[in-house]
N, C-alpha and C positions, 0 to 999 in steps of 0.2 A: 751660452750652454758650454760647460767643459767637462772634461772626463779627470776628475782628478787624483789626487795619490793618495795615504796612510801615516800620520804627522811622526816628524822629527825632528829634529834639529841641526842640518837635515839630516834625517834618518828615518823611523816609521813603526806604527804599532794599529794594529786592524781592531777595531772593536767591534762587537756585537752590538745589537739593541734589543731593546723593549718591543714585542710586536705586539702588547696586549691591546695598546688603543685602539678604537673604533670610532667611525666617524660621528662626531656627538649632533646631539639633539636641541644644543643649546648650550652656555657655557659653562666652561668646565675647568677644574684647578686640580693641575698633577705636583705632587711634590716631587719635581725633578730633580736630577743628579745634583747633588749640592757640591760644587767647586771646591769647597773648603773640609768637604772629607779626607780620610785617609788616602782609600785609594783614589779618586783624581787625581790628588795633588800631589802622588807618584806614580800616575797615569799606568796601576796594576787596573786594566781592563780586559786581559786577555789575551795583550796583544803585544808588542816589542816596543818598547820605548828607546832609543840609543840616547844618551848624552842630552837629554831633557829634564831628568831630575825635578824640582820644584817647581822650577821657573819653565817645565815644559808644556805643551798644552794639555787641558783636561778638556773631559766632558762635561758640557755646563747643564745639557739635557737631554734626554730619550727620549725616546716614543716619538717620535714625529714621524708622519705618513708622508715621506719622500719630499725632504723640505728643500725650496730650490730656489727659494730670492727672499732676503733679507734687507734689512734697518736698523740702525741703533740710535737712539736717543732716549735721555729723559732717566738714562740708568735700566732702558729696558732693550733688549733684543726682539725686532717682530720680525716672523718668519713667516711664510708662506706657505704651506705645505695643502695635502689632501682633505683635511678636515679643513682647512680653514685659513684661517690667521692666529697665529700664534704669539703672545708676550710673554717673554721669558724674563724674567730677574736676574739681569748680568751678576747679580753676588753669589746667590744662592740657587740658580736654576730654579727657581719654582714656576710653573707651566698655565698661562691658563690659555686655554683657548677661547675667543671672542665669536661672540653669534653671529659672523658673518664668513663668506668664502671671497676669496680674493685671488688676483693675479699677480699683481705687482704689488710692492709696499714699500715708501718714502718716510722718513720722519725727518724734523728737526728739535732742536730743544725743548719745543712745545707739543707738538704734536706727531703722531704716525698718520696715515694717511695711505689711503689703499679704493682701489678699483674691484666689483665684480664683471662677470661675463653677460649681466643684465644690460652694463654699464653703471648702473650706480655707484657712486663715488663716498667714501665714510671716510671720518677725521674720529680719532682719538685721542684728550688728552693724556700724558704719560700719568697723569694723577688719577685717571675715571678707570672706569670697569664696563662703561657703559656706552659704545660707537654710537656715532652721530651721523645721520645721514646727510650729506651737504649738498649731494645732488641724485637727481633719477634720471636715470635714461638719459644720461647728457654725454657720455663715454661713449660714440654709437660707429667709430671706427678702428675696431680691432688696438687696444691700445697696447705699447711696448714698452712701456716707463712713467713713471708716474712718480712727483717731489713735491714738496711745499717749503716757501721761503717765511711761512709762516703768516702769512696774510693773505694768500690765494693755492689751491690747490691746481699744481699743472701737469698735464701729461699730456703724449704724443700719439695721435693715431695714425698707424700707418696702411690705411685702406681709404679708397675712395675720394683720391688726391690727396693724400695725408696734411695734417696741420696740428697747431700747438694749439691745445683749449685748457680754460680754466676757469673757476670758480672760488668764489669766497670759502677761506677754510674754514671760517664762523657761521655758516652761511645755513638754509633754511630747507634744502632739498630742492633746490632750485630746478626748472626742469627745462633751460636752456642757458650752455655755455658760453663765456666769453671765447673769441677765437683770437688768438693772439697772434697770429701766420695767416700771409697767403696759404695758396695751396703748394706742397711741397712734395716733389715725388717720394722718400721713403725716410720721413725722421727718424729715429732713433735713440730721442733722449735729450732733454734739456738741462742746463749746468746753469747756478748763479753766480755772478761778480760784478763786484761794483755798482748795484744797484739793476744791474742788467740781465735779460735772460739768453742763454745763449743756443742755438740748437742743432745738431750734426743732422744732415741730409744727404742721402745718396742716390743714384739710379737705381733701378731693376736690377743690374748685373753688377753692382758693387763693382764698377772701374771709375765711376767719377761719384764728385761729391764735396760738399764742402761747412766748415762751421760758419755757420749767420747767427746775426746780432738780432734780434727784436725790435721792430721799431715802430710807433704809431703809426695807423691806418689802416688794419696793419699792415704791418710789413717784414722783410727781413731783409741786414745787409751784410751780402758775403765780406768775412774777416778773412778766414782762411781758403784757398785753395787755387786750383782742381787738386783737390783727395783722392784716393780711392778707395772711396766709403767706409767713410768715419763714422763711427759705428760710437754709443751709449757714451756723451762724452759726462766727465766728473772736474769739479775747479775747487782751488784751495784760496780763490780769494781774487789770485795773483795770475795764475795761469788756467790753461783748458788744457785737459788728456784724453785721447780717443786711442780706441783702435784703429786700424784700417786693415778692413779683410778683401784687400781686391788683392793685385798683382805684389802688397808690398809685407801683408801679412807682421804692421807692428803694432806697436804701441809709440805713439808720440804725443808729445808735450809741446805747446807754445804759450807766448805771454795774449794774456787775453785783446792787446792789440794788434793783434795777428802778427807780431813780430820774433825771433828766437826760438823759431819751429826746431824741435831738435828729436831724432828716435830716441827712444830709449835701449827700445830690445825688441828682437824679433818673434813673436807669438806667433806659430801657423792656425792654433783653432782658436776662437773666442773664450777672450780672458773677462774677467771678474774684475771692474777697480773699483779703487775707493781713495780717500783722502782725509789726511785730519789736517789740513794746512801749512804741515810741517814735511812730511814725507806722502808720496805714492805707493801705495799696495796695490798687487795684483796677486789672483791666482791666475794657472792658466793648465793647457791640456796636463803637462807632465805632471800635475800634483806636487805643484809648489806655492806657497806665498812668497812671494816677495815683495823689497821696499827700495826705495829709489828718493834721495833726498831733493827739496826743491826750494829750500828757503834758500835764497843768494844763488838761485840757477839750477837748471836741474841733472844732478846727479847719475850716477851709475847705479844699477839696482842690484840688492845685495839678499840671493835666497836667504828668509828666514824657516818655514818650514815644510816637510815635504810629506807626503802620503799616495795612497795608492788607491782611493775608490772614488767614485764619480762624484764630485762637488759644482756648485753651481751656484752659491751664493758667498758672500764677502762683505765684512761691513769692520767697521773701527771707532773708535772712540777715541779720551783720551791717553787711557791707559793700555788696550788692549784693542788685538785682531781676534776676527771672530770668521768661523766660517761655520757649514755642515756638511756632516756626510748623506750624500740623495740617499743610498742603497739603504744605510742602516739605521737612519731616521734620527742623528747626531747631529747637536749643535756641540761645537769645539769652540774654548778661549785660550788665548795664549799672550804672553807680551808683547809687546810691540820690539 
């Protein structure tokens, strides 16, 4: 969750939204802000643009009912908001919203993939119009992140001795998951490399905590720590990034053999990352994006844009950063 800023470069320009949506009935297709308009693509919204110009962010879409965790894959943005789950057309913004409600949402190249508060778990590919239910009621402790590596759908629940569960992402509505964890006091998020799943756990009071490896039986074996709680971690391949919101309040980076632990930067409220395997994005409370290089080691993180109103979702591709604004119901794209 963070409180974020009003984009620029860095600089900042506030936009208004669309508040005519309502929450639908079933699925629906908005012709969203088209990125390749006039005004986007000189971000005339209303608002201040400094030193943005072409190449600054635009709106990719309106109307969203307080959109607050994203995905990108497949050439499409899914978002989460109050109506639902959202696919957006990273080119053209065109909106449709999907007949289901969700919490969280994961893609990769092939699929999106998302949880309700039934628990049921839906996979969609970026090609259909049309979610799949892959499981029922198999989601059944509070879950806080949810990915697929494209062969299994996995996510973290963090109640009632939390553990890693998953199920086939081709899969038939299956109505009990695999568990891929002991019992773990407070997951947070599972990361893939190397063939491996990786997963941050903490205590109750975010002062310990540590990333574990996946291992049959199941199992898990600590790579990194004592943390203090490491918090939603994300991997580019080669390395793991977490937060830690205990006594140290950062962001750090190690190589996926628990070796070359390094901070990056000090975040006090939870940030947003993400990765395209070549650099680290984060937003974080001030209402900034930033990127942090990691091929050949990782890097010093370099703001690219800044704003001013509560954002809570982050996601990238390989051309562009993507975020939204909660308040005003904005998805924004911008260069990497």
């Amino acid at each position: 969750m963070n409180d974020c800023g009003d984009p620029t470069t860095p600089g900042s320009f506030e936009a208004g939204a669309d508040s005519s949506n309502t929450s639908p009935s079933g699925p629906r297709t908005d012709a969203g802000h088209d990125a390749s308009s006039t005004d986007a693509a000189h971000g005339d919204d209303g608002g201040d643009t400094e030193g943005t110009g072409d190449g600054g962010p635009v709106q990719l879409a309106t109307g969203l009912d307080y959109p607050w965790h994203m995905a990108v894959g497949g050439g499409y943005v899914y978002v989460v908001d109050g109506d639902g789950v959202e696919k957006i057309d990273t080119k053209t913004g065109t909106k449709t919203t999907l007949p289901s409600t969700g919490m969280y949402v994961g893609a990769d190249a092939t699929y999106a993939v998302w949880a309700n508060q039934n628990g049921d778990v839906y996979q969609l590919a970026h090609t259909g119009t049309t979610p799949k239910k892959v499981g029922t009621g198999v989601a059944t402790g509070n879950i806080n992140s949810i990915s697929t590596d494209g062969t299994k759908v996995y996510w973290t629940e963090f109640l009632n001795r939390g553990k890693v569960k998953a199920v086939p992402v081709d899969g038939n509505a299956v109505t009990v998951a695999e568990e891929l964890s002991p019992a773990l006091l407070y997951p947070s998020g599972v990361a893939f490399a190397a063939g491996s799943v990786f997963v941050a756990e903490s205590d109750g009071n975010q002062s310990d905590g540590t990333i574990k490896k996946l291992t049959a039986g199941p199992g898990a074996a600590p790579i990194l720590g004592p943390l203090t709680g490491p918090s939603f971690p994300v991997s580019d391949g080669t390395h793991i990034f977490w937060w830690e919101k205990g006594n140290s309040d950062r962001i750090v980076g190690a190589s996926i053999d628990g070796t070359g632990m390094k901070t990056l930067v000090s975040v006090a409220t939870s940030p947003t990352l993400a990765t395209d395997g070549t650099s680290l994005y984060y937003v974080n409370a001030s209402g900034t994006v930033s990127k942090a290089p990691v091929a050949g080691g990782i890097g010093t993180p370099t703001p690219l844009y800044t704003f001013s109103y509560h954002c809570e979702a982050l996601a990238v591709d390989a051309t562009s950063v993507y975020w939204a604004d909660y308040d005003h119901g904005i998805v924004y794209k911008a260069p990497k």
